[in-house]
Wavefront OBJ file of the C-alpha trace (Angstrom):
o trace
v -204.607 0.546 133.019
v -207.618 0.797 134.976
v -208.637 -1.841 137.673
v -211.734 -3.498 135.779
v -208.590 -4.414 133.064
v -206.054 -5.186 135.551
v -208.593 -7.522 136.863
v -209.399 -8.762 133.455
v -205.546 -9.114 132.511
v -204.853 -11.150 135.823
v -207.552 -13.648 134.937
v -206.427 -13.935 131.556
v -202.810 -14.866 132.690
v -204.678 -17.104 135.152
v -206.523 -18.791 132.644
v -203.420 -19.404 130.605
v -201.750 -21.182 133.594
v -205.049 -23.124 134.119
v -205.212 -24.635 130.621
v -201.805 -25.011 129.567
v -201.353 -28.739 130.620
v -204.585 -29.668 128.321
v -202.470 -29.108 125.160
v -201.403 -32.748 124.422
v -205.011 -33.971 125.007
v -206.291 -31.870 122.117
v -206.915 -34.413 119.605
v -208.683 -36.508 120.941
v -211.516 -34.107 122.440
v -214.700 -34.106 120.974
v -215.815 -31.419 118.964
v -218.564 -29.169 117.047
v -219.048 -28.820 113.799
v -217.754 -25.166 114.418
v -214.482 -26.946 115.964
v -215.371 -25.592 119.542
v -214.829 -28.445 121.989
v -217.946 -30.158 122.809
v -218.689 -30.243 126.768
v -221.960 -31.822 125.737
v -223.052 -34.565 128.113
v -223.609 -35.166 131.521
v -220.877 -35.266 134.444
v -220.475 -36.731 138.011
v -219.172 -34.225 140.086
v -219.146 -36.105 143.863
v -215.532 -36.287 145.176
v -214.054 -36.762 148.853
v -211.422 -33.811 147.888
v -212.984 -31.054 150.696
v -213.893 -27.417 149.394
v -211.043 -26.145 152.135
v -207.723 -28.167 152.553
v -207.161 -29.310 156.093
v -205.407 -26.870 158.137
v -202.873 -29.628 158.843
v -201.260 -29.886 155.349
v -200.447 -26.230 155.153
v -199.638 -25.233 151.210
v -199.740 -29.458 150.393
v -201.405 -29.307 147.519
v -201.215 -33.138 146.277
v -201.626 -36.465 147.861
v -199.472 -39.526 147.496
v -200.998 -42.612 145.624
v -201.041 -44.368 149.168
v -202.443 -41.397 150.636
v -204.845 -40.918 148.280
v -206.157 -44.890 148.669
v -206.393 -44.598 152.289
v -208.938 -41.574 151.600
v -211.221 -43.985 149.725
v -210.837 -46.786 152.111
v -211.851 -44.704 155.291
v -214.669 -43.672 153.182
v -215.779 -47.422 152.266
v -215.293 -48.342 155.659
v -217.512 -45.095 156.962
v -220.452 -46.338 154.575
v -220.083 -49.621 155.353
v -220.790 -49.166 159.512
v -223.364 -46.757 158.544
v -225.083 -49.324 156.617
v -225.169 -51.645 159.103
v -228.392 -52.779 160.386
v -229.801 -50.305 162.941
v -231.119 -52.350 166.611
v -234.953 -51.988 166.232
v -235.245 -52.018 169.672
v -233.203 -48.945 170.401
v -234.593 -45.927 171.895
v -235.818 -42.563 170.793
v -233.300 -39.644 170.825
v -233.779 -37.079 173.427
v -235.954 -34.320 172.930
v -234.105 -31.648 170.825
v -231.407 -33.871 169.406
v -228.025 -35.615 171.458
v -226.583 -32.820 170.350
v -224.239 -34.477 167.688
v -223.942 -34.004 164.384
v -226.880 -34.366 162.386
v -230.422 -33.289 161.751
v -231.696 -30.605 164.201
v -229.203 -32.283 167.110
v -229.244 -35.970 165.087
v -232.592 -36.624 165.842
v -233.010 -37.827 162.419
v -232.204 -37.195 159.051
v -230.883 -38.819 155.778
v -229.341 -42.095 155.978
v -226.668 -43.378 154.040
v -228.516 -44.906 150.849
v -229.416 -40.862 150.007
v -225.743 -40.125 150.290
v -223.317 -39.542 147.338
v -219.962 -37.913 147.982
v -218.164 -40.071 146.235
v -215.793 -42.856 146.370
v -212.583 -41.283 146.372
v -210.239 -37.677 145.228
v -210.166 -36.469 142.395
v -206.843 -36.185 139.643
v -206.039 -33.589 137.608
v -203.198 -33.723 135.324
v -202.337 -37.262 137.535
v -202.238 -35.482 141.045
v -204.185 -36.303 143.821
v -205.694 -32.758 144.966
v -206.205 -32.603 148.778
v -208.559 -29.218 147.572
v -210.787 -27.637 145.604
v -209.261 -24.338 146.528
v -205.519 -24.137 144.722
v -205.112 -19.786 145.763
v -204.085 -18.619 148.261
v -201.764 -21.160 148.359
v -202.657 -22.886 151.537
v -205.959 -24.195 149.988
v -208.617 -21.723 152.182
v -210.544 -18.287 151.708
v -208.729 -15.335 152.228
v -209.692 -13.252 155.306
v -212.644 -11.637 155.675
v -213.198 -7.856 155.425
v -213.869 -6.120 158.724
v -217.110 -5.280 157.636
v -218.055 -8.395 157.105
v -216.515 -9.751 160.354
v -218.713 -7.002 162.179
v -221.898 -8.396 160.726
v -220.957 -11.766 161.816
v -220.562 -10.628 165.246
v -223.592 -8.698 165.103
v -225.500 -11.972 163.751
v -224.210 -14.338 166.646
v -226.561 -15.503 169.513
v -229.447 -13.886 167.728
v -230.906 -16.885 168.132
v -231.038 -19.643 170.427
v -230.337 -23.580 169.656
v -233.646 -25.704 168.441
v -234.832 -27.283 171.036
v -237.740 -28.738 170.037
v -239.748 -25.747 171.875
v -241.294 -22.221 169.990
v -237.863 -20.913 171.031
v -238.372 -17.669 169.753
v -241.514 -17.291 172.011
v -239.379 -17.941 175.134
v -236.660 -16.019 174.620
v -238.833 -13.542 174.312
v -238.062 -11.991 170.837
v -241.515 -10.532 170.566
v -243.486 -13.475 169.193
v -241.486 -12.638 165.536
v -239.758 -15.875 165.067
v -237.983 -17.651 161.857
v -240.977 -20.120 161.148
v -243.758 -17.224 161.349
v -244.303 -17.549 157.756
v -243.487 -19.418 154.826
v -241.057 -16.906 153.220
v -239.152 -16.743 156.144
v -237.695 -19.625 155.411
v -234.371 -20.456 153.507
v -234.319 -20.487 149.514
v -233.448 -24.293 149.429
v -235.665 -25.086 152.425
v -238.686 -23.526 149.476
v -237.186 -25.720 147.020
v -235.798 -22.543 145.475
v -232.567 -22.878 145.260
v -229.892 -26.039 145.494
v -229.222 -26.974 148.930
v -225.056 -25.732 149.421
v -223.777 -24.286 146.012
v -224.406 -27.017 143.663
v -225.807 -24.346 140.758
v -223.607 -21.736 142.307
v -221.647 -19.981 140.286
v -219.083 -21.433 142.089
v -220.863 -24.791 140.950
v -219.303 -27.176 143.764
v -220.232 -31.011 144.899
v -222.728 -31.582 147.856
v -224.274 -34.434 149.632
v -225.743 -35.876 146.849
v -227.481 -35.225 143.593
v -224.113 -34.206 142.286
v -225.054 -34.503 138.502
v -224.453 -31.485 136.063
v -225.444 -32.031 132.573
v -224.165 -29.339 130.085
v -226.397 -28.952 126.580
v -224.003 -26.607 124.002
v -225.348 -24.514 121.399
v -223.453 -21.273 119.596
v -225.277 -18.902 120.818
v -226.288 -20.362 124.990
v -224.982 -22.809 127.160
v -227.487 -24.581 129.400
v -226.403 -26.252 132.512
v -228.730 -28.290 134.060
v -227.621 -29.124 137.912
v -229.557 -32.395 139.221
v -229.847 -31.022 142.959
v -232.825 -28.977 142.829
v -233.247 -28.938 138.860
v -231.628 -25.216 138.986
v -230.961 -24.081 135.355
v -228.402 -21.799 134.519
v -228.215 -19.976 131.019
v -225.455 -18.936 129.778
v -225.508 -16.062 126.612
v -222.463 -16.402 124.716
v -220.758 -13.128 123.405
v -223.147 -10.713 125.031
v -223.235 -8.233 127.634
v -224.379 -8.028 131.436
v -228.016 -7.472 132.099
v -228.245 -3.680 133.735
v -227.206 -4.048 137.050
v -230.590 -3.559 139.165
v -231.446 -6.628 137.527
v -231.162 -9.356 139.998
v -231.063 -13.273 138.803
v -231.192 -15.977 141.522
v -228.651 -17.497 140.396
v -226.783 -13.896 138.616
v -226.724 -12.706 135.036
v -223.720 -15.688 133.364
v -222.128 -14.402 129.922
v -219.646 -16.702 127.981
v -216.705 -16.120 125.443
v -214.166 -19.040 124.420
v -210.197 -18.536 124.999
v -208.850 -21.446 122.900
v -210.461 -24.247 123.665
v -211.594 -22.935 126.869
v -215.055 -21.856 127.806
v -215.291 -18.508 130.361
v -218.263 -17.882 131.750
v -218.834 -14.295 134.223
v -221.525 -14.103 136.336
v -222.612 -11.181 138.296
v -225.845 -9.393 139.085
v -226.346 -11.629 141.986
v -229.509 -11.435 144.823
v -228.107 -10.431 148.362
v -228.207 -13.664 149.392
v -226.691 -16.060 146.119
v -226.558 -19.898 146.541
v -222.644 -19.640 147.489
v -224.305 -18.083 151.174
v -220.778 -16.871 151.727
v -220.585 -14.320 149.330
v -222.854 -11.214 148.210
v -224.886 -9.530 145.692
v -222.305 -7.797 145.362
v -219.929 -11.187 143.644
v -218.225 -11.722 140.721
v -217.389 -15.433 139.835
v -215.339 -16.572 136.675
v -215.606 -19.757 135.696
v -213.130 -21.909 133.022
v -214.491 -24.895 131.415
v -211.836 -26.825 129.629
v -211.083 -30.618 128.433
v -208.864 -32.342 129.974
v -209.245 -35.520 127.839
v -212.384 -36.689 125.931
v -213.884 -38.504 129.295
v -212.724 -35.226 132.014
v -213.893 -31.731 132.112
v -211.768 -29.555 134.437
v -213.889 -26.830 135.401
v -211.972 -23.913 137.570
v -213.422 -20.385 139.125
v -212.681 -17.322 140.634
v -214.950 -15.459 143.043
v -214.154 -11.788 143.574
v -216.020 -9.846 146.268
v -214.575 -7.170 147.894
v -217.207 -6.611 150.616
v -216.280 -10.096 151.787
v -212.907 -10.860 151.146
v -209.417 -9.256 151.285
v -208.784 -10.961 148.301
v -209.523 -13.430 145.001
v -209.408 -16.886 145.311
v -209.661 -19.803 142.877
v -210.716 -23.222 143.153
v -210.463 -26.195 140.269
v -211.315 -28.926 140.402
v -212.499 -32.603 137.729
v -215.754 -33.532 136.103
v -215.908 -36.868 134.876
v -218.382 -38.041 132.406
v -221.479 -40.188 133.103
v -223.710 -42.487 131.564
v -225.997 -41.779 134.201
v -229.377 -39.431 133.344
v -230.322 -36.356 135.343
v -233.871 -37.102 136.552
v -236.691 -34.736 138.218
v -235.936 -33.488 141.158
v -239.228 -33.787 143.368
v -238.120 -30.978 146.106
v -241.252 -31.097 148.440
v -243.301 -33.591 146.964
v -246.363 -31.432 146.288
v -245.317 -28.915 148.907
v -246.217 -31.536 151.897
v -242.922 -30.813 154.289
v -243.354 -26.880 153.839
v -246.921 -27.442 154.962
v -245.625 -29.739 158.035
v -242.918 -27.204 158.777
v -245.532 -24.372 159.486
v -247.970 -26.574 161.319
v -245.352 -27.583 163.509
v -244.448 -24.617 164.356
v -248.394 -23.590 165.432
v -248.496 -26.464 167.256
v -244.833 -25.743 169.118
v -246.708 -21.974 169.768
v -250.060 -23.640 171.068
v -247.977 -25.624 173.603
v -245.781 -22.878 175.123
v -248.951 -20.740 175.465
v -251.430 -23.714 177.049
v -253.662 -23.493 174.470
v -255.573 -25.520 171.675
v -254.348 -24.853 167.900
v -257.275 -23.871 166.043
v -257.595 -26.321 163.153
v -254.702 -28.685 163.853
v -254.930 -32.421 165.217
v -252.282 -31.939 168.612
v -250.523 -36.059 168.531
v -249.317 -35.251 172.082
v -252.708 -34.915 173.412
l 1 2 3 4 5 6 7 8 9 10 11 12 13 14 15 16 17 18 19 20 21 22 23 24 25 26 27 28 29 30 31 32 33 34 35 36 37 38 39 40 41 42 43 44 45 46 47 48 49 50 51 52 53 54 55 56 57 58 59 60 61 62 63 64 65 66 67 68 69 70 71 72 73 74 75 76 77 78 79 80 81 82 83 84 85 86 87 88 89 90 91 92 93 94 95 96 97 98 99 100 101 102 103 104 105 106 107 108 109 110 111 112 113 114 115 116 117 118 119 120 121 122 123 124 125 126 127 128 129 130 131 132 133 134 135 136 137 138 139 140 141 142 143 144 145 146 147 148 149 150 151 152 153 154 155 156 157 158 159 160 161 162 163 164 165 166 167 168 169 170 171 172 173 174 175 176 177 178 179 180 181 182 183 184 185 186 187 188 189 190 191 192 193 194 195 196 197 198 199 200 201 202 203 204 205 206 207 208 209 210 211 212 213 214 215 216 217 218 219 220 221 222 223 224 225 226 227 228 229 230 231 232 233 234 235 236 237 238 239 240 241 242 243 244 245 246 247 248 249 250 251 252 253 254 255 256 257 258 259 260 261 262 263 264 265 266 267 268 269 270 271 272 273 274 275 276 277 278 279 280 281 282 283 284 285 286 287 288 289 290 291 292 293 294 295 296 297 298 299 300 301 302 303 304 305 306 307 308 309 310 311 312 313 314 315 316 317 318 319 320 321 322 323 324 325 326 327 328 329 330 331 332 333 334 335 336 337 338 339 340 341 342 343 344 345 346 347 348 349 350 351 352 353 354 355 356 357 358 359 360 361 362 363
């Protein structure tokens, strides 16, 4: 057996374990006229459960019911003091942030009403999950590959902390600087690509904007993911694209097992929307029902450049009645443009000079 159907076999047997608990919900999912299951519809996918489990729980995998409440509660509690009435009168932050969490040093950023993580875990098959990630068993990614370790180490301290100065310029990295031009700057910072890996593949919760609406046909699948309007196609029953052919968000092909939907992606760019693997990923994804009102949807990600190993992650979609409006990134393009003048005026400053065509508000 050679390793492509090794690797093929193992996900099978995988996807066996995965589903075999939906059994006694069968009836009562809805269906196509071709008897597929119909994942039709539009899901909420915000949950408290983290990507990684907590160091501190080891291989825990499930909560307790009281355990699980106290998650929502600190949650409700968190929201509530950060929707408390601010003091008017209160200062401005320092220049270049308090260094806390936050915005460019929590100088200012989203408040609370733009957040949406959710109110609470998520169940599957009546357990409280304390992660996404169910192998390895201790609910984290597998090492990384020396390789990859080296070009982490290679990347650190290559640039200094934002200030709120052209820090580039006075460090004196030879006036060549993230914020030179426009397509220096990150895919979701463009409007590109979904901020975090909300379109994936993996497809996981963020922030906010954590709708996913699915439209089925025979021959595609269309997921539609709310943060960024990123639209993935999937062709059922067919083959990869060529290889050299590079998708933002890689080449997806589908096949059912049973009742479940697969769905492999690769043909990846260098830099995907999951910014931890490579071009060189491969990401399986299960769709299955686990009622008519929960879609469990479960993936793989394989990348031997990155990792020493698989892992897997599942984790619960519930329906919505809620509708996945436009997604107005940039609103005509206005921060990009304020992003690059900024950065002209931060470059006028250091050098003692006038911008040429921009309004200085500190003079």
């Amino acid at each position: 057996m050679d390793n492509n159907s090794a690797r093929r076999l193992g996900l099978a047997v995988l996807g066996l374990v995965l589903t075999a608990s939906a059994t006694p919900q069968t009836q009562s999912i809805p269906r196509t006229s071709s008897g597929r299951p119909d994942l039709s519809g539009t899901y909420d996918v915000s949950t408290l459960t983290p990507l990684q489990r907590p160091i501190e729980l080891g291989d825990k995998m499930s909560l307790t019911d009281e355990e699980a409440a106290e998650v929502a509660e600190q949650e409700r509690r968190r929201m509530a003091n950060r929707n408390a009435p601010s003091n008017p009168n209160r200062g401005a932050p320092p220049r270049g942030g308090d260094g806390s969490q936050g915005a460019a040093g929590n100088v200012g950023g989203y408040n609370s009403f733009w957040i949406d993580r959710g109110t609470g875990a998520y169940q599957i098959d009546g357990e409280w999950r304390t992660s996404i990630l169910i192998d390895p068993q201790n609910g984290r990614y597998p090492t990384t590959t020396e390789a990859r370790q080296e070009a982490v180490r290679a990347g650190l301290g290559r640039r200094p902390q934002n200030d709120g100065t052209a820090y580039w310029l006075e460090a004196g990295l030879d006036n060549s600087g993230p914020y030179d031009n426009m397509e220096q700057r990150p895919y979701a910072e463009r409007c590109i690509l979904s901020f975090g890996s909300t379109s994936g593949p993996p497809m996981l919760p963020a922030l906010y904007n954590n709708h996913k609406r699915i439209v089925q046909g025979e021959d595609t699948v269309l997921i539609l993911i709310e943060m960024v309007h990123d639209a993935r196609i999937v062709r059922m029953n067919a083959e990869h694209d060529p290889p050299e052919i590079k998708k933002w968000l890689g080449d997806s092909i589908g096949w059912w097992e049973g009742d479940t939907l697969v769905v492999e992606t690769t043909n990846f760019v260098d830099q995907p929307a999951f910014r931890q693997g490579s071009g060189n990923m491969m990401v399986t994804e299960r769709f299955r029902m686990q009622d008519a009102e929960t879609l469990i949807y479960s993936f793989t990600v394989e990348d031997p450049t990155v990792w020493t190993a698989p892992f897997t992650g599942e984790y619960a979609w519930p329906r919505s009645d809620n509708k996945v409006f436009e997604y107005a990134c940039h609103e005509a393009n206005y921060a990009l443009e304020g992003i690059m003048k900024g950065a002209r005026l931060l470059e006028a400053d250091f050098r003692g000079e006038e911008p040429e065509g921009i309004v200085n508000p500190t003079r």
